[in-house]
N, CA, C and O atoms as CSV, one atom per row, in Angstrom:
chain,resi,resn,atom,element,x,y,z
A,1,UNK,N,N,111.024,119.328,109.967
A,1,UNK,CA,C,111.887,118.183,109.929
A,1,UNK,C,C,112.122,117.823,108.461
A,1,UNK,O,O,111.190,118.080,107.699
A,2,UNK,N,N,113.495,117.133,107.824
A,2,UNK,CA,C,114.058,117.174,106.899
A,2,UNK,C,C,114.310,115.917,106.881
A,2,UNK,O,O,115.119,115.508,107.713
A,3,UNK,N,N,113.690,114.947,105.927
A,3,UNK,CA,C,114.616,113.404,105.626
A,3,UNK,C,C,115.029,113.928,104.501
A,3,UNK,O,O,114.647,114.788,103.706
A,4,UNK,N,N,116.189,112.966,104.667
A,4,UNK,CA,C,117.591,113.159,103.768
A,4,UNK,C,C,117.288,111.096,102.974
A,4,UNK,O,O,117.551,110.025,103.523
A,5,UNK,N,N,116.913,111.263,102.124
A,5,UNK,CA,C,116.478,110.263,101.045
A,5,UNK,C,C,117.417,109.561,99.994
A,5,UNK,O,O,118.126,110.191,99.210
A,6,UNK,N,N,117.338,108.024,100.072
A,6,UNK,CA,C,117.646,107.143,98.836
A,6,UNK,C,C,116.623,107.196,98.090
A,6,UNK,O,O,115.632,107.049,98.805
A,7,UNK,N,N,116.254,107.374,96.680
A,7,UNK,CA,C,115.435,106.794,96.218
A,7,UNK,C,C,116.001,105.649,95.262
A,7,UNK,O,O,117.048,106.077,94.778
A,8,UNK,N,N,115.711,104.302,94.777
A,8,UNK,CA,C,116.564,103.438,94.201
A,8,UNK,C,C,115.334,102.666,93.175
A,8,UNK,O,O,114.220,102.177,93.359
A,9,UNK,N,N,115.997,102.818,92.340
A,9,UNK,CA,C,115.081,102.923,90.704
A,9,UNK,C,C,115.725,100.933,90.487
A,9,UNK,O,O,116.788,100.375,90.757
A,10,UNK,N,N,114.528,100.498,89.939
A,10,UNK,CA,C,114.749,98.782,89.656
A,10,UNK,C,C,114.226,99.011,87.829
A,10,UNK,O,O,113.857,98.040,87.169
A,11,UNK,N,N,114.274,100.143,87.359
A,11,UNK,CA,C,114.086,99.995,85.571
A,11,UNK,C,C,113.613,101.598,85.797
A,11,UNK,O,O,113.543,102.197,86.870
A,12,UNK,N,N,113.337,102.058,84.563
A,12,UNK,CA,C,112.563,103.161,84.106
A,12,UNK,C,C,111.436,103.825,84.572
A,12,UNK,O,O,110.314,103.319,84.538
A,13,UNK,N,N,111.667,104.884,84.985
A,13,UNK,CA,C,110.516,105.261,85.665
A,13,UNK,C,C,109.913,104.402,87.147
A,13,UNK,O,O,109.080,104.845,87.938
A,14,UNK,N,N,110.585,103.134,87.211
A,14,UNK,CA,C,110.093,102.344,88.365
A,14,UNK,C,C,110.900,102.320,89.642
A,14,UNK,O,O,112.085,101.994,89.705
A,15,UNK,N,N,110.031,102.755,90.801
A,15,UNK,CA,C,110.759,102.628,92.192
A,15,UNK,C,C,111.061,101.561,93.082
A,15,UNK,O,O,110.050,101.153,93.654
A,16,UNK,N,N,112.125,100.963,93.397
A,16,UNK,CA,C,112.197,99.808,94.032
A,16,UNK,C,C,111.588,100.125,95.654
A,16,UNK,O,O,110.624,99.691,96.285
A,17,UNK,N,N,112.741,101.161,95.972
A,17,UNK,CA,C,112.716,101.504,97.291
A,17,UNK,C,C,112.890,103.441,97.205
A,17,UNK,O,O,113.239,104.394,96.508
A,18,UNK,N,N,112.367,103.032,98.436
A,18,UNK,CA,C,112.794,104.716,99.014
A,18,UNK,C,C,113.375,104.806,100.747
A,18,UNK,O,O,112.607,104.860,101.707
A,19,UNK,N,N,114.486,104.804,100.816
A,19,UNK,CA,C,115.189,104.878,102.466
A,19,UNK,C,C,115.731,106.186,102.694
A,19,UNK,O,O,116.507,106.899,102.057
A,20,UNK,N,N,114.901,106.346,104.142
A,20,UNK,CA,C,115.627,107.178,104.686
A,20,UNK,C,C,116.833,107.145,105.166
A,20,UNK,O,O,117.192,106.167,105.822
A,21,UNK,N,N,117.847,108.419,104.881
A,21,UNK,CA,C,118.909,107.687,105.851
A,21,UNK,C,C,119.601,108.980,106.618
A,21,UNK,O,O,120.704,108.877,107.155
A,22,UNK,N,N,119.064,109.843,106.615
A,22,UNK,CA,C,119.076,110.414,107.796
A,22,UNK,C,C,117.547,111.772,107.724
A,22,UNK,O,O,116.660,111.974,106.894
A,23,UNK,N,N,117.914,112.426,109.058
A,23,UNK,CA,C,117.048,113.192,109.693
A,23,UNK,C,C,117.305,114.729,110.468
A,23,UNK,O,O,117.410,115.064,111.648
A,24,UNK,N,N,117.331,115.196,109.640
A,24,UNK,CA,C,117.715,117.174,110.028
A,24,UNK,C,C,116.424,117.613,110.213
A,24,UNK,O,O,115.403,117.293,109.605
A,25,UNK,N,N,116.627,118.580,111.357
A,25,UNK,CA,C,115.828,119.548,111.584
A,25,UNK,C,C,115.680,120.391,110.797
A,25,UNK,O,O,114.474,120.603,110.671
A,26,UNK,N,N,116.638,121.404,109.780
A,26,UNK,CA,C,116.593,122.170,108.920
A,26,UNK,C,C,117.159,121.841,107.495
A,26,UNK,O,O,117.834,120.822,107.355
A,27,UNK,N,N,116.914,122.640,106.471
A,27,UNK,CA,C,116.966,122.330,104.998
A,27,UNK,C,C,118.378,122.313,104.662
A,27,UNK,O,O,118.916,121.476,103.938
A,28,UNK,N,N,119.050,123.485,105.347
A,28,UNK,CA,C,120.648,123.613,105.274
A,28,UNK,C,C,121.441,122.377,105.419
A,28,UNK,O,O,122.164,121.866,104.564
A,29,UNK,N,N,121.194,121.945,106.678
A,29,UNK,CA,C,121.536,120.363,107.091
A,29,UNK,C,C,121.683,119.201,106.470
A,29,UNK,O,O,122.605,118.392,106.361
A,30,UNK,N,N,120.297,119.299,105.982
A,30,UNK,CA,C,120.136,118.011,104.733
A,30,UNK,C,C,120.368,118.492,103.196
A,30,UNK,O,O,120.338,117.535,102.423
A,31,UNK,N,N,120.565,119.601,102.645
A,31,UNK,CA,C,120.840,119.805,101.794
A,31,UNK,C,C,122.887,119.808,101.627
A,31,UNK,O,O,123.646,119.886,100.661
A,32,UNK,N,N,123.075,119.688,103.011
A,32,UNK,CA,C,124.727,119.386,102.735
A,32,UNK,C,C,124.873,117.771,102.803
A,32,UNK,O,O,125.907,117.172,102.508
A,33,UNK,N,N,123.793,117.231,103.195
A,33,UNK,CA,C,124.467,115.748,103.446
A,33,UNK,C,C,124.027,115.355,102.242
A,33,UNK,O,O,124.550,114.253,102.078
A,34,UNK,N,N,122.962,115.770,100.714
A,34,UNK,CA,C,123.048,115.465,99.628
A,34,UNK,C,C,123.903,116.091,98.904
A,34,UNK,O,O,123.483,116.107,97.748
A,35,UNK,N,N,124.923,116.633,99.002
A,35,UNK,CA,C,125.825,117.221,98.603
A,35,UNK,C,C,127.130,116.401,98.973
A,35,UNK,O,O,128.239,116.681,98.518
A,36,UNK,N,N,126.946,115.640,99.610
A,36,UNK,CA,C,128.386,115.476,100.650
A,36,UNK,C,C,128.201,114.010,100.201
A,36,UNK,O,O,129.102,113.252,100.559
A,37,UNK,N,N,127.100,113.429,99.412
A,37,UNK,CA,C,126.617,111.690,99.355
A,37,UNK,C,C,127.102,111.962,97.471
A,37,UNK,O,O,127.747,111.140,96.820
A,38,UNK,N,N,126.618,113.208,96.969
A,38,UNK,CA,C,127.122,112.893,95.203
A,38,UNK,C,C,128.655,113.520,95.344
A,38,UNK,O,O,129.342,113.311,94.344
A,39,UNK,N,N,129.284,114.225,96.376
A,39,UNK,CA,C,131.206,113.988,95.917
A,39,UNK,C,C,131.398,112.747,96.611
A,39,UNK,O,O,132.492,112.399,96.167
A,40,UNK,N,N,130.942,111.626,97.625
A,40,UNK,CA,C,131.558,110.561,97.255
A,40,UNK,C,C,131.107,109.729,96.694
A,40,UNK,O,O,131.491,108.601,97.002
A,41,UNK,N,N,130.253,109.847,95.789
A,41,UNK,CA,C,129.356,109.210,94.009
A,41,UNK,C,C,128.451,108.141,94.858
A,41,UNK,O,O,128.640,107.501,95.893
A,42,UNK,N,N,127.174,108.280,93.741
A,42,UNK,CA,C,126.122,107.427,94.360
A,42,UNK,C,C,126.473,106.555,92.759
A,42,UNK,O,O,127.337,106.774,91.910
A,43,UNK,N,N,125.051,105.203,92.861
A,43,UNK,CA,C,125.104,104.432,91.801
A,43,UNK,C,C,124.336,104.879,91.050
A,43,UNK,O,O,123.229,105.241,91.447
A,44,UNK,N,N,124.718,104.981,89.716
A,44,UNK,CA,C,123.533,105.706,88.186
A,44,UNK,C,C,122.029,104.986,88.939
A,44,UNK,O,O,121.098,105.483,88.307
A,45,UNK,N,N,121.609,104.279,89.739
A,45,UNK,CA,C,120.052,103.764,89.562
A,45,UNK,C,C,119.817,104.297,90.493
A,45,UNK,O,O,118.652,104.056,90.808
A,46,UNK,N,N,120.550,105.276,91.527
A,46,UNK,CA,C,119.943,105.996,93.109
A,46,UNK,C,C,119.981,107.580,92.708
A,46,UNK,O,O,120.796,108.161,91.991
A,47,UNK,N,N,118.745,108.138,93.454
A,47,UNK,CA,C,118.454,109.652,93.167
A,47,UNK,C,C,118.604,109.532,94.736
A,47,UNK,O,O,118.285,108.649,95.533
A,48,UNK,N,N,119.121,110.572,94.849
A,48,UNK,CA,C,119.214,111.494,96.702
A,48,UNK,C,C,118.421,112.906,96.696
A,48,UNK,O,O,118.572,113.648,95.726
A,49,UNK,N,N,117.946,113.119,97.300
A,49,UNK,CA,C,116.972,114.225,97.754
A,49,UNK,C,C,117.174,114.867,99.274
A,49,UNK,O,O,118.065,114.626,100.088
A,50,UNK,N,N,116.267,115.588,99.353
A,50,UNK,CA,C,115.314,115.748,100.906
A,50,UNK,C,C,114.345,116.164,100.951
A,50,UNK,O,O,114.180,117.166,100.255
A,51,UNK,N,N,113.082,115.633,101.823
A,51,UNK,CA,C,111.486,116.416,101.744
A,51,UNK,C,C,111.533,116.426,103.250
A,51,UNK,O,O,111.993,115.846,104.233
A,52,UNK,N,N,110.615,117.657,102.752
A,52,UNK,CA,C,110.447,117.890,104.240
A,52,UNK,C,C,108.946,117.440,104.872
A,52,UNK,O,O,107.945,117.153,104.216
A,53,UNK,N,N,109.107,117.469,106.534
A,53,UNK,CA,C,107.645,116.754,106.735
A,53,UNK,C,C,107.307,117.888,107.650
A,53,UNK,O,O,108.119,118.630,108.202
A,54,UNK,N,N,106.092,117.924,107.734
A,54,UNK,CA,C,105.470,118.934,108.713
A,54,UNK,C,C,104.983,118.241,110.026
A,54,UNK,O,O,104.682,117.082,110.310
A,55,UNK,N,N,105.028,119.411,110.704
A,55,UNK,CA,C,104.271,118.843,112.092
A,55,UNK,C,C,104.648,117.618,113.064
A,55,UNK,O,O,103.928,116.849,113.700
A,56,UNK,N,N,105.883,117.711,112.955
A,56,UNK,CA,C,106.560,117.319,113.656
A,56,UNK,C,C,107.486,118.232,114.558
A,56,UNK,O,O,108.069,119.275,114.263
A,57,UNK,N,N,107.444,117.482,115.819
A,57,UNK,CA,C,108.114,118.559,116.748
A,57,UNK,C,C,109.251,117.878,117.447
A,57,UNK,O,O,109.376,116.654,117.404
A,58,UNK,N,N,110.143,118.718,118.139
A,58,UNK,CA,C,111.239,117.771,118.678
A,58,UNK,C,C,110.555,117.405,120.323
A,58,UNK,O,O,109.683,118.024,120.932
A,59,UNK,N,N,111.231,116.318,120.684
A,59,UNK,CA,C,110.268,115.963,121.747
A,59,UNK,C,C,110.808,116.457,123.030
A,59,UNK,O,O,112.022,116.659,123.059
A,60,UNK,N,N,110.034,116.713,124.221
A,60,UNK,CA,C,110.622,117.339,125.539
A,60,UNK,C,C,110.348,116.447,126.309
A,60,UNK,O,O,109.308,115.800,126.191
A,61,UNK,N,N,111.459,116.175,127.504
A,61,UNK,CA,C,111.640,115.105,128.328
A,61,UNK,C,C,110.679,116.191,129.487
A,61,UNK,O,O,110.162,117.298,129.333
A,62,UNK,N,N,110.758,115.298,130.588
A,62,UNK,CA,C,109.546,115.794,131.863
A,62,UNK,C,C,109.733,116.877,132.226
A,62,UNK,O,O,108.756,117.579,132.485
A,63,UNK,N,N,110.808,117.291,132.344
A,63,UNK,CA,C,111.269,118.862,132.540
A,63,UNK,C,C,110.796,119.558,131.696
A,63,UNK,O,O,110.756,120.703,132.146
A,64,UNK,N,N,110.332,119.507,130.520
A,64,UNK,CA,C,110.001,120.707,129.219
A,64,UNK,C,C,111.546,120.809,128.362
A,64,UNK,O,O,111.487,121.498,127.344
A,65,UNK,N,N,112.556,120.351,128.598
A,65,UNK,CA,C,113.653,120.542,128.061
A,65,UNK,C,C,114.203,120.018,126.698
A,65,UNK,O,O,114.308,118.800,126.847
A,66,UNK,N,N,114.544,120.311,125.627
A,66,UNK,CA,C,114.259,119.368,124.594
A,66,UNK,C,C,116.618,119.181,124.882
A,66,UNK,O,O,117.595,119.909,125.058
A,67,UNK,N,N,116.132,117.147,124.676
A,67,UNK,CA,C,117.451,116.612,124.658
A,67,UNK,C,C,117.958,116.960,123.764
A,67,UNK,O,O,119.120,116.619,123.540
């Protein structure tokens, strides 16, 4: 799993916040939606990223079926 990240700087070196704002299964995914967030321009104090998290799985409803 892939969050797709604000990070938003309040001075130098200092982090105000960090929001997620979205959530891909793969790197491809989230590496286009930080691509797709700097052509329509972020603000000089926000860095965009993605990290990935482990061990997370997609979830299966009672059937075994994933929605």
């Amino acid at each position: 799993m892939w969050f797709f990240i604000f990070i938003v700087f309040s001075g130098p070196m200092k982090v105000e916040r960090v929001d997620v704002i979205e959530i891909h299964w793969n790197k491809t995914q989230c590496i286009e939606s930080t691509k797709r967030a700097e052509r329509i321009g972020i603000p000089t104090h926000v860095s965009v990223g993605c990290v990935q998290v482990e061990g997370i799985a997609k979830a299966k409803d009672s059937k075994g079926l994933v929605p």
